[in-house]
N, C-alpha and C positions, 0 to 999 in steps of 0.2 A: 368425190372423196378427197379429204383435205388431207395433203400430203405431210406428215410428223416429221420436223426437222427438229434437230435439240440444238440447243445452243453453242455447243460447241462446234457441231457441224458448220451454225449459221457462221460463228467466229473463224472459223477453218476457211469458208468460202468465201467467208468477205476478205478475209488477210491475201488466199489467192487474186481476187479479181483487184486489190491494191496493188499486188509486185507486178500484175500482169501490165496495168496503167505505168507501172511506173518505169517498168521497161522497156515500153514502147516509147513513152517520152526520150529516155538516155538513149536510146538507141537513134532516134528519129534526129539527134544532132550533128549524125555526120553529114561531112560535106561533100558533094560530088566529087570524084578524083582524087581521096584520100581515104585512106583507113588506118584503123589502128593498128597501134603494132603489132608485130606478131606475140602467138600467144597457143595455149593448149584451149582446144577446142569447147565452149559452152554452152551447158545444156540449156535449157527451154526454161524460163521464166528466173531459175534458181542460178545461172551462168556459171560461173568458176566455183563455187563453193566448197567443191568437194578438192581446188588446186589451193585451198589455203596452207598456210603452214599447219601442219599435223601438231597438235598437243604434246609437248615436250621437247620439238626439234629448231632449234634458236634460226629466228627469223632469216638472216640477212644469211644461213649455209642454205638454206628452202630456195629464196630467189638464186642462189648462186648458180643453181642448174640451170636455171634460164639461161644464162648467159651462150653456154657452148650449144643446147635446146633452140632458142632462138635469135640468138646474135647481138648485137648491143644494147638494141631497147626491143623490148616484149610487155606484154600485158595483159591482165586478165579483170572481169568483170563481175561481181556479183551483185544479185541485184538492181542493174543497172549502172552500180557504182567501177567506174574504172581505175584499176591502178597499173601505173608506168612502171617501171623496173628500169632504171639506169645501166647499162655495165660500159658504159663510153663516157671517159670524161669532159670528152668534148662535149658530147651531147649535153650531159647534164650542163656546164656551165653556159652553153646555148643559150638554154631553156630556162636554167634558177639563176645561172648571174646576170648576162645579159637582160632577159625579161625580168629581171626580179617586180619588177611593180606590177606586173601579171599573175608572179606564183612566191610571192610573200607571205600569203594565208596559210591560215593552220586550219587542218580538217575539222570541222566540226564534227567533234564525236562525240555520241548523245549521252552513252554513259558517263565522260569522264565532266561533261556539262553539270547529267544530275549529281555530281560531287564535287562541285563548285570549282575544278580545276583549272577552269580555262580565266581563272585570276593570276595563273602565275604566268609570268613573263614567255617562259621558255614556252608556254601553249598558247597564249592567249593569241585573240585575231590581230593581224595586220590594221591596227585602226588609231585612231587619233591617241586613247586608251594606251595602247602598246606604244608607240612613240614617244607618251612622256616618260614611260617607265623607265625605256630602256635610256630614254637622256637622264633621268636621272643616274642610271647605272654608269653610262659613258662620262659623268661629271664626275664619277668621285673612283672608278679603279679603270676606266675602261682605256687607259694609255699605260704604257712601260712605267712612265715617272710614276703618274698614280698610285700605280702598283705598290711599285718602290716604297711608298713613305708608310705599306703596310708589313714592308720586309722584318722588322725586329720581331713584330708577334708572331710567324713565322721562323725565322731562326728558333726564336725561346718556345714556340713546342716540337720544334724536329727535335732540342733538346728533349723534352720530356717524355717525349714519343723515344729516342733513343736510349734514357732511363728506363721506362717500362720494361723497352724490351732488353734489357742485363735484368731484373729483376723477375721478369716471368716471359721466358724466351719462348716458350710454348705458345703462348699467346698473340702473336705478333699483328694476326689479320683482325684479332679484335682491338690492338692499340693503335690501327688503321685507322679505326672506323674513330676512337677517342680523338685521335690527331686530327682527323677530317673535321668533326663534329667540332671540337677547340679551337680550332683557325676561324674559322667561319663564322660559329657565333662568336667569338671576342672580335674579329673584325667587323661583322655585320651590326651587332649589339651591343659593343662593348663586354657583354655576357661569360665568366668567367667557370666552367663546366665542375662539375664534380667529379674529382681524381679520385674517390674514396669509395666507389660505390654506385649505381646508376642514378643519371641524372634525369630528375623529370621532366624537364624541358625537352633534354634530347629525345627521353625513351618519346612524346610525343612528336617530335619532327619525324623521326626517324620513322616511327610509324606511317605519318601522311605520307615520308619519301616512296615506302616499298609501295602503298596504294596506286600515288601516283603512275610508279611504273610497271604495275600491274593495267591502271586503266587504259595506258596510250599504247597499246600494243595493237597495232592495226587490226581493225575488225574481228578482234578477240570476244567481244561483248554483240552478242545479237540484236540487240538495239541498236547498233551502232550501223547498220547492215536493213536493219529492218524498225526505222523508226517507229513505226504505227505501234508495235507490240506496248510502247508504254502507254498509250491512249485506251488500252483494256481492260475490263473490268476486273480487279484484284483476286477473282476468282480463277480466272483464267491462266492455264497453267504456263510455267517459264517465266514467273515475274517475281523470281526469287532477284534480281537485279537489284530490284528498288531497295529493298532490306538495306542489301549491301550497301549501296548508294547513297542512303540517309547514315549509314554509319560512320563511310571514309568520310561524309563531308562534315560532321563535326569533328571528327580529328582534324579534317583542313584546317575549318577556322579558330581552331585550338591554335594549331601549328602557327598561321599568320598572326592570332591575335595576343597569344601569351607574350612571347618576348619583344612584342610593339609595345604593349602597356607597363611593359619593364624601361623600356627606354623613354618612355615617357612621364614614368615615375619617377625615377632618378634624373630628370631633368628638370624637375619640378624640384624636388631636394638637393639639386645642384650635386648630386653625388655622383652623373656621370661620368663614360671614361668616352673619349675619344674613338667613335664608332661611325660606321655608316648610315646608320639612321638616327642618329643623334646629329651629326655635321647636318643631314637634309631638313630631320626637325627646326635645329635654329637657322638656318638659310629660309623657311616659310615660316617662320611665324609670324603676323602680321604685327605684334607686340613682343621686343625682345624680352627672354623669359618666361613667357606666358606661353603654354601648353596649350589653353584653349585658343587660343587667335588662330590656330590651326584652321582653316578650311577643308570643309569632308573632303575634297577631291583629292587635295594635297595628303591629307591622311590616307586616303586608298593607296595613295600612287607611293608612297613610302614605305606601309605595311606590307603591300606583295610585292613589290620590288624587293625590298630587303628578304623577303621568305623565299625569294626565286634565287635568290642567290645561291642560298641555301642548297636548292632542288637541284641546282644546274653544278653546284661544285662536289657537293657533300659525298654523293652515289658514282660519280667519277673520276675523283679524284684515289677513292678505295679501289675502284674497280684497276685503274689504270696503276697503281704502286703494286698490287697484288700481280697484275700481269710481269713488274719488272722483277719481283721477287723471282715468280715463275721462269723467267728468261734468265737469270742471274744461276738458278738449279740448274737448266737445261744449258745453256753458255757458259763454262764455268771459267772460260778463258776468257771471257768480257769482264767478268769480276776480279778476275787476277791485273789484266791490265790496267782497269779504273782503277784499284788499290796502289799500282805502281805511280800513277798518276797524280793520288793525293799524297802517297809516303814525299815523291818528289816536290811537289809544290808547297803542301801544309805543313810537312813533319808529323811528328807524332806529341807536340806538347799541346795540342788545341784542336777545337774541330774546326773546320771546313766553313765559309760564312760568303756572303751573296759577292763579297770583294773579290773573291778566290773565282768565280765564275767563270772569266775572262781567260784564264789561265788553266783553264780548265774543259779543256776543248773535247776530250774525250766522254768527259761527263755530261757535258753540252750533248754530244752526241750520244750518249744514253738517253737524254730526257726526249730528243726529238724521234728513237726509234721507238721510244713506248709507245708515243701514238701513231707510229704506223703498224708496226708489228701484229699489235690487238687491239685495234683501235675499239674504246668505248662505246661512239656513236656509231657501229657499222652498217648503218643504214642511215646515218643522220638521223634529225627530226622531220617527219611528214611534213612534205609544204603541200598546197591545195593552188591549184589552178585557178582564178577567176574570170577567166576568158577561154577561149578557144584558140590553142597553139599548133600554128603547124611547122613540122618540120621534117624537110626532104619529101617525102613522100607521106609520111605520117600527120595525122591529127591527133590532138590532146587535150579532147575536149574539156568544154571549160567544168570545173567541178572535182576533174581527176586527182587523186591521190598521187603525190609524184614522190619515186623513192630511188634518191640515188645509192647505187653502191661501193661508197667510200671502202669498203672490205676490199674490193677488186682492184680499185684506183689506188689504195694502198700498196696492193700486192702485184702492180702490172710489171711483169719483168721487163718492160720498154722501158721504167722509168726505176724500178728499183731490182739488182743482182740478187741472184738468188733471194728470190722475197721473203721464202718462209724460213732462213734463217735472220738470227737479235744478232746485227752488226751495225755496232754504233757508227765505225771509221767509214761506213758509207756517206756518212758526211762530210768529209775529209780529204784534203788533199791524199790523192790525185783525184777518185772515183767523184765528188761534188755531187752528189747524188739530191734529188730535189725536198726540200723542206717538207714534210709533211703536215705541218699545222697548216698552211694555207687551204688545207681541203678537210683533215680531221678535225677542225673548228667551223665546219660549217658554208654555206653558200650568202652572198646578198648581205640582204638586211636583217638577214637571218643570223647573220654569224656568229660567234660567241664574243659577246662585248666582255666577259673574264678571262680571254685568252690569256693574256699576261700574267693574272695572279698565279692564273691553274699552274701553268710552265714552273713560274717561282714555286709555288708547293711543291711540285714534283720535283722541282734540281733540290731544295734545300732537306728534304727527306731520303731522299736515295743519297747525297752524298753525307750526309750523317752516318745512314747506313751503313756504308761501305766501308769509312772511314774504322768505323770501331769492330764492324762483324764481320766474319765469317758465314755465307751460307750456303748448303752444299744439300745434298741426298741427302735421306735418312734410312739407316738400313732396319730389316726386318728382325724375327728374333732370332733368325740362322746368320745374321749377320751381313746380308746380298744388299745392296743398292735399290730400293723400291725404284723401281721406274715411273717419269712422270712424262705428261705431255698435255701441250697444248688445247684444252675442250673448254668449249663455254658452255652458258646457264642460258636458258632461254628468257626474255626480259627485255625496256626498251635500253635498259643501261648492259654493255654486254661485259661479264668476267668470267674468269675461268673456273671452272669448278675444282672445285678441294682436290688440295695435292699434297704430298707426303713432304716436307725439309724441317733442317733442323738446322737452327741459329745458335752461334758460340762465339763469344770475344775473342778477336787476332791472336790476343795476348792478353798476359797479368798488367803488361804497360797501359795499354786500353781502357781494362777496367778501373784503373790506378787514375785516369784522366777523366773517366766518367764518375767516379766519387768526389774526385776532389770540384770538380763542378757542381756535381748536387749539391755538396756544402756549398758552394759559393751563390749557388742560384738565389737568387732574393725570395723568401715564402710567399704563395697566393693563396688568398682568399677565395673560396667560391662565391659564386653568388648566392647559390642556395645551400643550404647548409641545414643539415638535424636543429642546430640552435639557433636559427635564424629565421625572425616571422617572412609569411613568404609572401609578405605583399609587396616584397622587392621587387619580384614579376610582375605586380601587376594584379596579385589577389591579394583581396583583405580576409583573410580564412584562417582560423586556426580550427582544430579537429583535436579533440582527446579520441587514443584507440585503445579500446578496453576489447575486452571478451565479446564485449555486449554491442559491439557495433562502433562507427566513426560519426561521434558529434559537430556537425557542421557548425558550427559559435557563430562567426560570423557569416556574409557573403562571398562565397567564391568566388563570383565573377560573374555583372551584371548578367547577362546572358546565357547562364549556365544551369547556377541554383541557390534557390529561395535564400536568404536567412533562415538557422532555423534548423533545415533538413538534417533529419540524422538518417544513417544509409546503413543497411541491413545486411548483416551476409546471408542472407536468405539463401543462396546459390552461391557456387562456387563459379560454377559455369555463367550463370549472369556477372559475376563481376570480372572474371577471362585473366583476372592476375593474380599472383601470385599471396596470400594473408599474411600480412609483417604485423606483428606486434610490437609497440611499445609503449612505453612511459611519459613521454613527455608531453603534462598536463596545460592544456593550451597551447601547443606548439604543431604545426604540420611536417609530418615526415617525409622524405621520399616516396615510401611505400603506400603511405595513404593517397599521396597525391594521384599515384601510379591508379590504387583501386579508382578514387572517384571517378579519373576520366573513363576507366572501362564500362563503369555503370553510364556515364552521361553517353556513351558510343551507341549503347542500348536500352535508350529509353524507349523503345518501340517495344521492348521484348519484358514477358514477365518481370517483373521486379515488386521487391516490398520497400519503401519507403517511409519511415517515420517524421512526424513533423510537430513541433511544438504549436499548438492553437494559438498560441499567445503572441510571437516572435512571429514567424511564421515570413511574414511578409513587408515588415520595417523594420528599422533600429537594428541593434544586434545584440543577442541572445548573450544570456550568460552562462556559466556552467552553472550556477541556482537555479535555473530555470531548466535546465537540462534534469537536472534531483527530483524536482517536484514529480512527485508521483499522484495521479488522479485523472481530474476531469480534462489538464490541459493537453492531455494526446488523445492522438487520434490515429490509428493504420490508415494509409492510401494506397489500394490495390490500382497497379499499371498495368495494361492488359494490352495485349499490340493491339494499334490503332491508335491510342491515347492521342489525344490533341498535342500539341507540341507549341507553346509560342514562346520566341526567341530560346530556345533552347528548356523551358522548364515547363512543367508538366500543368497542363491546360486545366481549374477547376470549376470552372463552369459547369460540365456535365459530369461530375465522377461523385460516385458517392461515399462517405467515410463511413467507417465503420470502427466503432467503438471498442 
């Protein structure tokens, strides 16, 4: 009698008899007279799985049990897969500084692979690849001086970041994220944001950034734990991953390729501005001038270099100002004395500027206990093992996850007083209490080559701050002090979670010096702009938005979509943003911009698509060609699955329907 097994069974037993293989293997590498570290006890084939961080509970408080549990280094295995747990700083710098030529690699994690992520700097592997990256990064900000010659665009948006917030003081954590967003690309891109409304370039970076650290969250993603799961057949249930996966990663390559082809367009019209990947373009070009003498390598190594700067400043630079706001509510006598500090040094007829630094020692000492206090990275970035490391007694076999806990090493009261109080003066004669950048920046080769700019964002924003505001409690509607306190978000970037304050000017003198600046500030331009064709980015696209849908006119963007395409609100839920209307015939709006890339996120997923038979695939469309009514349309039903080549919808097998 022939035994009925279904397929899923078969899939069930073949997945078991892989992890069983697989953990025999990890297991079978330790060496006689060592083990790993300690750890809480794992079970049979599945190991620690069920000792992961629980959903919702922020990484680096999960391992912090470890610590008094099982003493400086502990560890646990899933899978096969082993992760270290730091809580000795010695230890860690042992093992990532001393050995760093051993544990320089970044985990290969399968998810964050199938979403192209391990291009950006801060992920990518320890390999020839990474090293020119990051020389380029070290050539153009990665010293003090460097830095420095990026100081004025800086100063001039702590300015505008300080304008927002007198004009909409409710808002301050989102003119955060404006200021982060503004520094970054106009230093990175020359790229000049939209003050008036959201900007499309950002709303897409901003998007890759949250994916990103959604994906690098250690063994969050079960493929990442259990590779085989993507080699099975799409039937097969749990492989809702991929979806996602094909969607972050055209936002990635959105994110890296929009404002590269911006800087490369304005360099070609000579209409750039002084930027980091404009200085690295004309440094390679083989032909001064000439855009194409570019060699592809030299173009990778400029385009995700430039977008990792992006990744690595944009999400920590918010996370860590919001913490000092938070410390500033909770501290209210740190804020009183910083304010003492600039009334004495600056006055009150001007703000505060990078000169003033020096003299400004207590402010200094704000900016270096923001990163100890809540430090961003509180588990650092995951390094990876390539060898087998022993130490003391322990091995660390090669392939391990290694995660130190800079949260601990921040807070160890051997090296810092009372730790979980914001006291800047522990910098300070007499206490000299120890720097904390040399650890919250990172181990090795690893480190953070923007230590320098980040420091400068955060002195020249917090002391603007301070200088014109007030911020304190906010009380409820009986009038009581809402109480706040220190809790993070769970994430690989760590902040605090939403807290109650409320911001007001010193004084009328204040606001008195903050207008009469506005007047004086020189007017900017965006770069993209409601009246501005947007192939200043880098797209040759204009789109009329009517009732009846968004006429693509021309090319969006070689790799995106057709000439041609006119794009359907068929769904609201297929396009995932928000319907703006307007008027301007032959021109691209924020909004529209906003829809298309939602539709290009889900070309996998239902969608209706119109396309002119005529235009379609060369030259470009006119809006008479878009009028004609008749034989030259055609509907093209997208169905998941559709073929996909370079981003536009495969028609080889799809059938139209008239």
């Amino acid at each position: 009698m022939l035994l009925k097994i279904s397929n899923l069974q078969f899939g069930f037993a073949a997945l078991l008899a892989f992890l069983g293989l697989l953990t025999y293997e990890r297991y079978s590498t330790k060496k006689k007279g060592y083990r790993l570290p300690p750890g809480p006890k794992p079970l049979p084939l599945i190991g620690n799985v069920f000792d992961l961080p629980p959903k919702g509970e922020p990484e680096f408080l999960h391992w912090f049990k470890h610590k008094d549990a099982y003493g400086p280094l502990s560890s646990v295995t899933v899978m096969g897969l082993t992760l270290v747990i730091f809580h000795d700083k010695e230890a860690a710098y042992a093992v990532m500084g001393k050995k760093a030529q051993k544990t320089s690699a970044r985990p290969r994690m399968n998810f964050a692979t199938l979403c192209g992520f391990e291009d950006f700097l801060i992920t990518h592997q320890y390999d020839a690849t990474y090293r020119k990256h990051r020389k380029m990064v070290q050539q153009e900000i990665g010293t003090k001086a460097l830095s420095a010659g990026f100081n004025p665009i800086q100063e001039r948006e702590a300015l505008h970041f300080a304008l927002q917030v007198l004009h909409d003081p409710g808002n301050i954590l989102g003119h955060l994220r404006t200021l982060a967003a503004a520094q970054i690309l106009q230093i990175t891109y020359g790229y000049s944001i939209n003050r008036k409304g959201h900007d499309p370039l950002v709303d897409v970076i901003e998007h890759a950034m949250e994916n990103l650290s959604s994906a690098f969250v250690p063994l969050s993603w079960t493929v990442d734990f259990i590779p085989a799961i993507d080699r099975l057949p799409s039937w097969f249930p749990g492989l809702s991953f991929r979806r996602t996966a094909k969607e972050w990663k055209a936002t990635n390559m959105a994110a890296a390729g929009l404002p590269y082809d911006f800087v490369k367009r304005q360099l070609a019209h000579k209409a750039h501005r002084p930027s980091y990947a404009s200085n690295l373009l004309e440094k390679h070009m083989a032909t001064p001038g000439d855009v194409t003498s570019l060699t592809s390598d030299d173009e990778e190594a400029i385009k995700w270099s430039a977008v990792s700067l992006y990744a690595a400043g944009s999400d920590s630079t918010v996370a860590i100002l919001t913490s000092v706001i938070l410390a500033l509510v909770m501290f209210p006598e740190v804020q009183e004395r910083a304010q003492e500090e600039i009334d004495l040094v600056v006055g009150n007829d001007r703000l505060p500027n990078f000169d003033d630094r020096e003299r400004l020692p207590y402010i200094d000492g704000i900016v270096k206990e923001a990163w100890r206090w809540n430090p961003v990275g509180p588990m650092g970035l995951t390094h990876k093992c390539e060898e087998d490391i022993f130490y003391g007694e322990y091995i660390i076999p090669k392939g391990s996850y290694l995660l130190p806990s800079l949260y601990w090493f921040l807070r160890d009261p051997r090296d810092y007083s009372d730790p979980s109080a914001f006291k800047p003066e522990r910098y300070l004669e007499p206490l000299n209490e120890p720097d904390p950048g040399d650890l919250a920046f990172g181990y090795g080769r690893r480190s953070c080559a923007g230590r320098w700019f980040a420091e400068a964002s955060v002195y020249i924003t917090i002391v603007h701050l301070l200088a014109v505001f007030r911020i304190r409690k906010d009380r409820d509607a009986q009038g009581n002090e809402i109480p706040v306190k220190l809790e993070a978000i769970p994430g690989m970037v760590n902040r605090p979670k939403p807290f109650a304050f409320k911001v007001e000017p010193r004084s009328q003198l204040h606001v008195n010096l903050l207008r009469r600046l506005e007047v004086e500030q020189e007017p900017e331009r965006a770069s993209v702009t409601r009246r501005r064709r947007f192939f200043d980015i880098g797209i040759a696209c204009s789109v009329r938005i009517e009732g009846r849908g968004h006429k693509c006119i021309q090319q969006l963007h070689p790799h995106y979509v057709a000439t041609g395409m006119r794009l359907l609100q068929s769904s609201g839920t297929i396009l995932g943003v928000k319907w703006l209307a307007g008027r301007d015939n032959g021109w691209l709006s924020d909004g529209a911009f906003n829809i298309i890339l939602g539709v290009l996120q889900r070309l996998d997923v239902q969608a209706r698509w119109e396309f002119s038979q005529i235009k379609w695939t060369t030259g470009a469309a006119t809006e008479a060609d878009f009028m004609r009514d008749g034989a030259g349309r055609c509907l093209l039903q997208l169905e998941q699955g559709t073929d996909i080549v370079d981003g536009v919808p495969s028609l080889r097998d799809t059938a139209f329907h008239s």
